[in-house]
N, C-alpha and C positions, 0 to 999 in steps of 0.2 A: 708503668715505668717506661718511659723514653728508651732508644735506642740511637744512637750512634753509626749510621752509615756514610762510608768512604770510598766515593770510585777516582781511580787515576781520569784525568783531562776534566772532572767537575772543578767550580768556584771552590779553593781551598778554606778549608774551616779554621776558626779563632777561637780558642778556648783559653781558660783559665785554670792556672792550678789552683787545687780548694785549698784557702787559706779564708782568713777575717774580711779580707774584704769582696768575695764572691756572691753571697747576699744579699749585701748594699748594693755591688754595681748589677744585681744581673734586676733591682726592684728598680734601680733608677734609667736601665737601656736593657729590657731582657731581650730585643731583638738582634743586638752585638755580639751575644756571646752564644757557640752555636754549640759547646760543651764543656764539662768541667773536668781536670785531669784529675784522679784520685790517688794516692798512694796505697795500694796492700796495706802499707804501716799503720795508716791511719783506720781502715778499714779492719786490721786485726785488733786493737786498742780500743776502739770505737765504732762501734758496731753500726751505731746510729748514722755516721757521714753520711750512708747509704740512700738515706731520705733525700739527697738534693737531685736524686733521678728523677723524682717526681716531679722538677722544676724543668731538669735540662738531662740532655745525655750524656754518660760517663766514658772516661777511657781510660783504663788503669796501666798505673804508673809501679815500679816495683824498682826494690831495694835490696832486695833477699836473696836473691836466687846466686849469687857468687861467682859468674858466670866468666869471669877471668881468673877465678880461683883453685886451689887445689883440693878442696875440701866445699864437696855439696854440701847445700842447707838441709836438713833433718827432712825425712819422708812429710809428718806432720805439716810444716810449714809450705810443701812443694802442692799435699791436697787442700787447705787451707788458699793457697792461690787461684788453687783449680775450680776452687767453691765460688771465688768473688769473681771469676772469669766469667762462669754463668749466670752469674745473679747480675754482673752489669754490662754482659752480651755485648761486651768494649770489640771493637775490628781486633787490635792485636794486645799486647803487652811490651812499655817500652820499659827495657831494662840493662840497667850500668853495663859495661865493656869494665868492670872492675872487680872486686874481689872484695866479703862483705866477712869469711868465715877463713880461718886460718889455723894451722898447726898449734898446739899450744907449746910454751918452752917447758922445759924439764923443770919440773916443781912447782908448773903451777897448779891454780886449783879449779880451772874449767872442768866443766861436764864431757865426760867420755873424752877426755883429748882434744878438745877446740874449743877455740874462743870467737863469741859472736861481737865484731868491733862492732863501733856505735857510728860512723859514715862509711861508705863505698870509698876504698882504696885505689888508685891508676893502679895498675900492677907492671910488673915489666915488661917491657917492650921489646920482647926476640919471639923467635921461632918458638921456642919451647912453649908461652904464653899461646900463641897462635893454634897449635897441636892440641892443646888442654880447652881453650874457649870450644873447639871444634869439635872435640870427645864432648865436651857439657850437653849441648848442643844439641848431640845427635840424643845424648840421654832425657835432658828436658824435653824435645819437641813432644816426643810420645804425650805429653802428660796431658798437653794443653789443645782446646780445640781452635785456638787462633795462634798467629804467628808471632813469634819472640822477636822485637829490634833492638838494636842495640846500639848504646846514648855513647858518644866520647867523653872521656874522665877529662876533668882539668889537671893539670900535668901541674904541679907549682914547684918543682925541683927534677933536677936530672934523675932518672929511675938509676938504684944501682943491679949491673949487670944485663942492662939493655945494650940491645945490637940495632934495633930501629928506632926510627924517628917516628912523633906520634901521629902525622901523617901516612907513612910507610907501615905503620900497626894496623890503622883502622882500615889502609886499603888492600891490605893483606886478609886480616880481618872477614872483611866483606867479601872477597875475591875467594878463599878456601875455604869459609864457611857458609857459601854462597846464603847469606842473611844478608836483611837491611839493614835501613840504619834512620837513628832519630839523631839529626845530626845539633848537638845544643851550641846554638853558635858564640853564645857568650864564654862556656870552656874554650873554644877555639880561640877566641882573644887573648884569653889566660892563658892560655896553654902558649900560643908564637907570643905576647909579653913576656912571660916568665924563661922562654927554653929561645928568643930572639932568632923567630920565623916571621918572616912576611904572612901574615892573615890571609890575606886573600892567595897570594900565590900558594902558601901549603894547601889552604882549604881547595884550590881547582886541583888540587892534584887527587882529590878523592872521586871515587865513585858516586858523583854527586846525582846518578838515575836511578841510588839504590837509596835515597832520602826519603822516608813517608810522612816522616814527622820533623819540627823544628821544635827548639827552645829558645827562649826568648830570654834571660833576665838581668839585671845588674852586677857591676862587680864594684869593688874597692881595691885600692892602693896598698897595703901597709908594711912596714917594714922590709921595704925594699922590692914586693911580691906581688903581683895580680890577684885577688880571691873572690870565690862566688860571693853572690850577692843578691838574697831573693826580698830585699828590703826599700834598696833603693831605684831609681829609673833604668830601665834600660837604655844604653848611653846611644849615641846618633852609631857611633862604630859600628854597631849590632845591625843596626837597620843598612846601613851604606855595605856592609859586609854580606848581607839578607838580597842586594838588590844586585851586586857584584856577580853574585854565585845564579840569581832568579834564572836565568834562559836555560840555565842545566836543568835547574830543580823540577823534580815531578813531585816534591812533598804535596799529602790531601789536609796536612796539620800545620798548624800553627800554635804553641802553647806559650803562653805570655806567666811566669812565675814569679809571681808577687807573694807565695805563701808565708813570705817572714813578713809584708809588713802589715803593720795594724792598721793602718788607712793608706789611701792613694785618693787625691783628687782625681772625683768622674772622670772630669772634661779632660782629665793628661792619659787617662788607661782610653777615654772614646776614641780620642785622637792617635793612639800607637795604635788600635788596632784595627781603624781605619788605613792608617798609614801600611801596614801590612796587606791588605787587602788591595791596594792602589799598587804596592811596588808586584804583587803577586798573580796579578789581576793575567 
């Protein structure tokens, strides 16, 4: 099994999140791709993912942990994380700045009073939020023998009962709960699209020497709104926004997330992430 080693001032690394097409591309350029990002999720459903360490090295990626929420994920699920942490000896764990488990309403029929949603939720954007990621925080680290970072949600409507901006969140955030951050630059688009922030001005306003990791993916249009998009290209925005931010950045990652689609021509994924590599270089 491959390992995964990350020092701040090396050649920043290019990886893949595991989807349909990391097979194909790592048979037809496996020198491109220096690891592949894994989800817990898929890792707890699918036992097997595990085998493409044998190819490349892993870095797990996580969904669970509720880490902007008021309601922790089940013991079970926290050792269960802590299992695939040693089994794919990943540097850290990057995981949502959002909210995955929530109160249930009066009547419903969840298990012991919570309901486990099916995506990571923004959650609100004030102090209160800030105080509770921080208590998580100090609860989770115990568990884990590497470092928790933490991804910006996409914002695609005004939060209600927010006092900060999603800028002023994540560098709050990072600032009180002195954590990193995997900074996903394509939320960033979505998020000044949809809430009508300058990109690149909000994005310098962060802590950007506390970035270890990026993400890379597509978004779409519809209904008036910005939305992820791990199907289609990553648009030029992304990159010109990647090279904007580059002189701060001390990211050692780079994750390119194609996990929705079913194919990608080679020569368009060789060429982004070469092009990553040149603006990063």
């Amino acid at each position: 099994m491959q390992q995964l080693t990350l020092k701040r001032g090396e050649p920043v690394a290019v990886g893949l999140a595991n989807g349909p097409i990391v097979r194909p591309f790592l048979e037809w350029s496996p020198s491109r791709v220096d690891y592949v990002e894994v989800p817990y999720e898929q890792l707890r459903f699918d036992p097997t993912t595990i085998d493409i360490q044998a190819q490349v090295p892993v870095l797990l990626h996580c969904s669970s942990m509720s880490i902007a929420g008021f309601v922790l994920p089940a013991e079970k699920t926290l050792d269960q994380i802590a299992g695939h942490v040693a089994c794919t000896r990943t540097p850290w764990i990057g995981e949502h700045l959002a909210f995955i488990s929530a109160d249930a309403l009066d009547g419903g029929d969840a298990v012991e009073g919570t309901v486990e949603l099916t995506y990571t939720v923004c959650p609100q954007l004030s102090e209160e939020t800030v105080q509770r990621v921080d208590q998580n925080l100090k609860s989770l680290r115990s568990r884990f023998d590497v470092p928790i970072i933490l991804e910006n949600s996409p914002q695609y409507f005004p939060i209600p009962g927010s006092t900060l901006t999603m800028p002023e969140f994540v560098a709050t955030v990072a600032k009180q709960c002195d954590v990193d951050l995997l900074l996903d630059i394509t939320h960033w688009l979505i998020t000044a699209g949809n809430m009508r922030l300058d990109s690149a001005e909000s994005a310098e306003a962060l802590p950007l020497e506390r970035v270890r990791e990026v993400h890379l993916s597509g978004l779409s249009h519809q209904s008036g709104r910005w939305w992820d998009d791990h199907a289609v290209p990553v648009p030029d925005e992304a990159f010109e926004l990647l090279e904007r931010l580059a002189p701060r950045l001390q990211a050692q990652a780079v994750t390119f997330e194609y996990n929705w689609a079913p194919s990608i021509p080679h020569t368009v994924l060789a060429h982004q992430i070469d092009r990553v590599r040149d603006v990063l270089s």
